[in-house]
N, C-alpha and C positions, 0 to 999 in steps of 0.2 A: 504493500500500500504506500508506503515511502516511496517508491522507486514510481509507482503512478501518479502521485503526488508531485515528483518530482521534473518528470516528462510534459505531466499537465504544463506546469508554470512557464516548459519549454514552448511549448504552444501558445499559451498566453500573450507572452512576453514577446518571443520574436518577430510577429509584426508588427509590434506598436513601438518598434524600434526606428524606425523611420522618422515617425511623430517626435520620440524623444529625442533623437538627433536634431530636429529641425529647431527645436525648443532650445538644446543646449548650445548648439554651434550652427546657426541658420545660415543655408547659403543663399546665393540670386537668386536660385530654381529651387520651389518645392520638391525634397524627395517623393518617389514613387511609393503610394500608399497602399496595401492591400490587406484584403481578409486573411483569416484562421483560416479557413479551405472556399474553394468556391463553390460561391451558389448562384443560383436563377432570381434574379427579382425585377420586379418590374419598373422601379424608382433609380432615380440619379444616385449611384456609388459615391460619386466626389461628394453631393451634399450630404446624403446623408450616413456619411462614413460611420459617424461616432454611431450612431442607430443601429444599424450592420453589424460594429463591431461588438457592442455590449448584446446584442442578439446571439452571435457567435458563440462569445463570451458563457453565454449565460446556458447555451445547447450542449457547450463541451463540456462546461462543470455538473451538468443536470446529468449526462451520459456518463460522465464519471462519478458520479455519486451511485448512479447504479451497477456497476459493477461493483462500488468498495462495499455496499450495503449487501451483495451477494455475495460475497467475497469472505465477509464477516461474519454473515449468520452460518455459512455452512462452515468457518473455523470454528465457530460454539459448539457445533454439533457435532461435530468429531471428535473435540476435544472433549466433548462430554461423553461418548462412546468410550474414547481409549482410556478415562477416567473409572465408567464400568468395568471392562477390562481389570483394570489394576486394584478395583473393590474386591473381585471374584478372588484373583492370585492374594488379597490379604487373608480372603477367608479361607481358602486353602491350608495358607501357611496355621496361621489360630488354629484350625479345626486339628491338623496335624501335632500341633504343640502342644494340644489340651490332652492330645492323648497321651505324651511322652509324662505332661507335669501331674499328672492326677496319681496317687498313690495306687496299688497292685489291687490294695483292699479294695476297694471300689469299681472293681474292675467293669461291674456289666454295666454302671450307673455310668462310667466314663465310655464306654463304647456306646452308650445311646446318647452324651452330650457331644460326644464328635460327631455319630451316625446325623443329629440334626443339623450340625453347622455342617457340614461336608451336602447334605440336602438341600439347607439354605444356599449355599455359592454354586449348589447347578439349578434351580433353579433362577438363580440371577445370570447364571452363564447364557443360560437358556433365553432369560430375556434380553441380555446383552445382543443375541444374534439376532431376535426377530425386531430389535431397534436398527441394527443394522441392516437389515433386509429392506426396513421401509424408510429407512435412511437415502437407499441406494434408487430406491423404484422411485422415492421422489424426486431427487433429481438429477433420474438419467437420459432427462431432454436436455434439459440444460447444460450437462456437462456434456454432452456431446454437440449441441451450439457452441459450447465456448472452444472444447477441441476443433473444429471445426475452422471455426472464426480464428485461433490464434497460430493455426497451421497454414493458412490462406494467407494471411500477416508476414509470419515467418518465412515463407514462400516469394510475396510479390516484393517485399523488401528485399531480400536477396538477391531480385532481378534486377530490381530498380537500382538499387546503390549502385551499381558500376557504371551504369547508365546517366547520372548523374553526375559520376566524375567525370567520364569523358567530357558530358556538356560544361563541366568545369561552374557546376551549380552547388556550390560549399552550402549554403543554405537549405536545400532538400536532400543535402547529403546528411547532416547534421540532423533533421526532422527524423527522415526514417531511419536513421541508425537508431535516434530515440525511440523511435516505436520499434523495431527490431527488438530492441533489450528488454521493454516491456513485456512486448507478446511472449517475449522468451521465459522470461519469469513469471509471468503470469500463468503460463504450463507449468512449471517447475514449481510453485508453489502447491497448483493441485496437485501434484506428481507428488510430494513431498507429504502433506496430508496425509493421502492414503496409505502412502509408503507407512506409516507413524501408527494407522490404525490396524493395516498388515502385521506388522513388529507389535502389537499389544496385545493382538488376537493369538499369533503363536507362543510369547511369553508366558500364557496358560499354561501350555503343556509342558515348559522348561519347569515353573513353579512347582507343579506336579510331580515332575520325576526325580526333584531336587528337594522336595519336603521330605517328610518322617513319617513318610507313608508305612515301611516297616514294622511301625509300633502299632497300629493301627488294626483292626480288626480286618476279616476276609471279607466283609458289606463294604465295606470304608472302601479298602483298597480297587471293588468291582467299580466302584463310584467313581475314583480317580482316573480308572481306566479309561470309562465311559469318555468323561472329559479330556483327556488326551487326545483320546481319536477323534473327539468331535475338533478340537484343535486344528488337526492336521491339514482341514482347510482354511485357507489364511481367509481374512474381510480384508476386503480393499473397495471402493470407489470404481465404479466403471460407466463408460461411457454408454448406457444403454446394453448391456451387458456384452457389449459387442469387444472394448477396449481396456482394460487391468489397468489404473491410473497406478504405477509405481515406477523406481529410477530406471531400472533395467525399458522398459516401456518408453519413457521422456527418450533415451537416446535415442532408441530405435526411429522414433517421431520425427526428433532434428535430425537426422542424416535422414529421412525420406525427404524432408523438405526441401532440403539442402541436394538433395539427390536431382527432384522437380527441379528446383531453378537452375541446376546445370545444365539437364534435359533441354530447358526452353534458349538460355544462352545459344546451345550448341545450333539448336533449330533457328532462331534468329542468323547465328554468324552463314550457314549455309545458303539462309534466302540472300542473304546480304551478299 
């Protein structure tokens, strides 16, 4: 969100650089004035610049406020997933410990006060995953728009940047490199996420075969089992279940992008 934050301002800021050159060091000729991207209107640009601009202005921050408010609410929600996650592996551990610390005497009273707490963390494991499941169904339009959107990005940037230099246009060189880094990070950040909820989801079964299950009764230990295996398939984020948002996945992404824009290069240099 820093880094979109930061690109924003780049946008902002670079045309109304004109304006403030003319303000600090004014020359004979007015510099050449333009918008944040073009549009269609039906009104004099020159008159009414300032109008245009805060119009702009106000469309880029409105667009950018919706991604950092989607951006946001699905990092709550992750982080409250991998959060369950780590409630289950505490109950684990307790359930396990209670059976080491309880005296021999009490032996069948401490195998039905573990038998419940080892019942209590699979049923919360249990609902840990069906949070995840409607985690994922909610939104797997969206994150396959935004895969989508920041792969196209990744893409025409890449074609355009050198296109740009040739024309020796430092200015729209500078923009979409900007936006190049964003889109990039903007993948990498979901990439990252799920990577996070992956890695919480398998930590289950590490807690499990690392606690003091040994001491523990033969119900106790059929439980743990249970949980293990359920383990063994990881939660991640996917794009409409078609795409696994995790690191190994991100790369694979940028070098197809990166793959495309060489593709189209090469098909340009030939017609040319």
């Amino acid at each position: 969100m820093v880094i979109l934050h930061s690109t924003a301002v780049i946008f902002f800021v670079e045309p109304l650089i004109p304006s403030i050159l003319d303000f600090i060091n004014p020359l004979d000729k007015i510099r050449a004035k333009r918008l944040h991207y073009p549009i269609e209107v039906f009104i004099d640009r020159k008159k009414y610049y300032v109008e245009l601009t805060v119009y702009n202005t106000f469309a880029l921050f409105l667009a950018m406020q919706v991604h950092i408010t989607f951006d946001t609410f699905i990092l709550q929600l992750t982080q409250h997933l991998c959060a369950l996650f780590v409630i289950v592996q505490y109950r684990i551990n307790a359930a396990t410990k209670a059976s080491v610390d309880h005296n021999n005497e009490n032996k069948n009273d401490n195998d039905s006060t573990t038998y419940k707490m080892i019942t209590q963390a699979i049923i919360l494991h249990k609902t840990t995953f069906s949070y995840h499941e409607l985690l994922d169904d909610s939104y797997k339009i969206g994150l396959i728009c935004l895969l989508i959107l920041n792969m196209t990005v990744i893409t025409v940037v890449a074609v355009c940047v050198p296109i740009f230099m040739l024309n020796e246009n430092v200015t729209m060189v500078l923009r979409t490199i900007a936006l190049y880094i964003v889109a990039l990070v903007h993948l990498w950040f979901y990439m990252e996420l799920s990577q996070k909820v992956c890695d919480s989801s398998l930590q289950v079964q590490n807690t499990a075969f690392h606690s003091d299950w040994y001491h523990t009764s033969p119900k106790v230990k059929q439980c743990l089992q249970i949980m293990m295996w359920r383990s063994l398939r990881p939660c991640t984020l996917t794009a409409g279940k078609w795409i696994a948002f995790n690191r190994e996945n991100f790369a694979k992404l940028v070098k197809t992008s990166i793959s495309y824009a060489a593709m189209i290069h090469s098909v340009n240099e030939v017609k040319s």
